[in-house]
C-alpha positions, 0 to 999 in steps of 0.5 A: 711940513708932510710926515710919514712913519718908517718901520724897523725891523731887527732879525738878529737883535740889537744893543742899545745900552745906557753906557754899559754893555751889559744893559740892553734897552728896547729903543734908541734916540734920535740923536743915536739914528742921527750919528748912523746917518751922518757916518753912512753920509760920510761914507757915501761922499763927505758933501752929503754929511753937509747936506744932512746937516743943513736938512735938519738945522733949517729944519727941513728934516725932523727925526723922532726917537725909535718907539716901539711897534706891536703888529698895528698898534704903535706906543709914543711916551708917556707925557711928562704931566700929571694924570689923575686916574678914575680909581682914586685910591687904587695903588695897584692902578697908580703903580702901573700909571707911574711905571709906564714908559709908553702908551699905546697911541690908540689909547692916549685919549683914554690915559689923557683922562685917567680911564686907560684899563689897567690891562693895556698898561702891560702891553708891551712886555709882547715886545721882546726880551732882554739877554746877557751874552758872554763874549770873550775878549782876545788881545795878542798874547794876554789872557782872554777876557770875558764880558756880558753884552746885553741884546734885546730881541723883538718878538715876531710882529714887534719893532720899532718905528720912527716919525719923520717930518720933511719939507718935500719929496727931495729931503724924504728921498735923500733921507730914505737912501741913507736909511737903507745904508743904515738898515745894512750896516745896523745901528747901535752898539756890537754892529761888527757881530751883526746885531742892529740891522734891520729891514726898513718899511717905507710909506706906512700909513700914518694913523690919523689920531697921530697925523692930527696931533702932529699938525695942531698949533694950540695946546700942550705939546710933548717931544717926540725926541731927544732936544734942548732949547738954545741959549735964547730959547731956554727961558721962555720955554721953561716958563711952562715946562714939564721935562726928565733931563738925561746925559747923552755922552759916548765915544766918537766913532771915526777914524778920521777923528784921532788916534785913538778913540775919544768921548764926546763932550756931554750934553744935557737933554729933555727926554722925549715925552717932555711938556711944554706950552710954547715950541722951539726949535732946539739946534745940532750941538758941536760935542767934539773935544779935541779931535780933527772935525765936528762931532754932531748931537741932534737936539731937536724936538719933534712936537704932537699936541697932548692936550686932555 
């Protein structure tokens, strides 16, 4: 498995909610760039949502969670095991272990030892702000009706990354043109207001701190996205595991679906930043509820070693 960095860089803003409009958060999840991928494949032909589909279920093709990026320095999750920091009794250092979200790739040995400085725990408020716009609502006759969206703009410099992982050059080349089309169309909520494009930076140079990490076979291993382990899988790993579950619902977004638009089922999935000591394979879960074809979750992890 070869892997390489992609960056993303968004000029308008984008809306990347936890199922409210008015929310906007800094990221999105693999399983959110897999749905862009799969309607930009369908798009271009209906074999190639095949082909994407059989890529990432043989797992010739791994996505990453989109993490945040400042300049050069690139921040992965927080691990979801316990850290004891070296200023025992501190509670304003243990506040900013226990709030941070991600840390800085560069310093990941440094938290592993509970010696990160208290300053590179707020790196990244340099990221960008959060802001409420109001929009209005117009149906026919009835009265206008006003709403809050929520939109998340990176300071300049700043965006988000995305670790991929492919079998060989065939996969990486099929993957990167339906990233383009995903770059011109944008990616999470309020598209059709220009919000969730992006330019797309290919071929960045993977740090070698992270390359390493990816490549080890021994140790403790955080996921790096979104998964779940399958039915067989699901014992053995919890045996030694350390994990935050999240509901990832939503509506399905196709025409071709029903008449009307429908929610997907529901489907409980380890966060990104879970701890486990054996690896699986997770799978593409079916989440449609009634309508005319399959709708895809993607549900597999994306390991590095995080051993102290």
């Amino acid at each position: 498995m070869e892997y390489t960095i992609y960056k993303l860089e968004f000029l308008n803003g984008a809306h990347f909610g936890n199922n409210t409009l008015e929310s906007a958060q800094c990221t999105f999840q693999a399983d959110t760039l897999f749905s862009a991928l799969c309607i930009e494949a369908v798009k271009k032909d209906k074999k190639l949502l095949n082909q994407l589909v059989s890529y990432v279920e043989t797992g010739e093709l791994i996505l990453s969670d989109a993490f945040p990026y400042i300049l050069d320095e690139y921040y992965i999750p927080k691990p979801f095991i316990h850290i004891e920091n070296n200023s025992r009794g501190n509670s304003v250092i243990k506040k900013a272990y226990k709030q941070m979200e991600y840390i800085p790739l560069s310093g990941l040995d440094d938290f592993l030892r509970g010696t990160l400085p208290l300053e590179r725990t707020h790196e990244l408020e340099q990221l960008g702000k959060s802001f409420s716009k109001v929009s209005v609502s117009v149906r026919g006759e009835e009265e206008p009706m006003p709403y809050r969206v929520g939109i998340y703009y990176y300071n300049k410099g700043c965006g988000l990354y995305l670790i991929v992982g492919y079998a060989d050059m065939q996969v990486r080349e099929f993957l990167e043109e339906l990233l383009e089309g995903v770059s011109f169309s944008g990616i999470g909520g309020k598209r059709n207001a220009g919000l969730g494009r992006f330019t797309l930076y290919k071929g960045k140079k993977m740090p070698v701190q992270l390359e390493d990490r990816l490549t080890k076979d021994k140790g403790t291993f955080m996921t790096l996205s979104v998964s779940l382990p399958t039915e067989q899988e699901i014992d053995k790993v919890l045996e030694q595991a350390s994990y935050t579950l999240e509901k990832r619902s939503g509506f399905v977004d196709s025409t071709e679906y029903a008449q009307q638009q429908l929610r997907k089922k529901d489907l409980y999935v380890f966060k990104a930043g879970a701890c486990v000591s054996t690896k699986y394979e997770g799978a593409v879960y079916d989440v449609a509820a009634g309508g005319r074809h399959a709708v895809y979750r993607y549900a597999k992890p994306l390991f590095m070693e995080v051993s102290p």
